[in-house]
Steps between C-alpha positions, in 0.01 A plus 500: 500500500252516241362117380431431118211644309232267414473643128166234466316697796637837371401466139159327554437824777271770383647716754846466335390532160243878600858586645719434161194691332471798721911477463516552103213743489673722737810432300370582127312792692806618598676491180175674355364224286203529332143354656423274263845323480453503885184294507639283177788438749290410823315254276743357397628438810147410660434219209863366561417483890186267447698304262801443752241457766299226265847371411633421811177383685440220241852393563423440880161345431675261235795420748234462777312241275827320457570484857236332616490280172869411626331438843242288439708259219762448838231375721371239250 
């Protein structure tokens, strides 16, 4: 039985995100796309995977920061 996917880990993973890229080139490739609207797509997706990455990693460094702001106002 498979467990859930941790989307957080998966979308913040470079691996993941070279495998969704190496994915769509092969698929526009296949469909005989042109180059250049092959590397406009891969940038697209590369700038969107820092962005997600940024994104997400901010949120756990913000809800860290609350956490222990949470701990330290319940041991005063």
């Amino acid at each position: 039985m498979m467990g859930k996917i941790n989307w957080k880990q998966k979308l913040t993973s470079r691996k993941f995100w070279a495998a969704v890229t190496g994915f769509v080139t092969a698929i526009l490739m296949v469909f005989k796309v042109d180059e250049m609207t092959i590397e406009q797509v891969i940038a697209i997706i590369s700038a969107s995977s820092v962005l997600i990455a940024y994104i997400i990693g901010e949120g756990l460094v913000d809800a860290a920061r609350v956490q222990t702001q949470d701990n330290s106002t319940d041991q005063d």
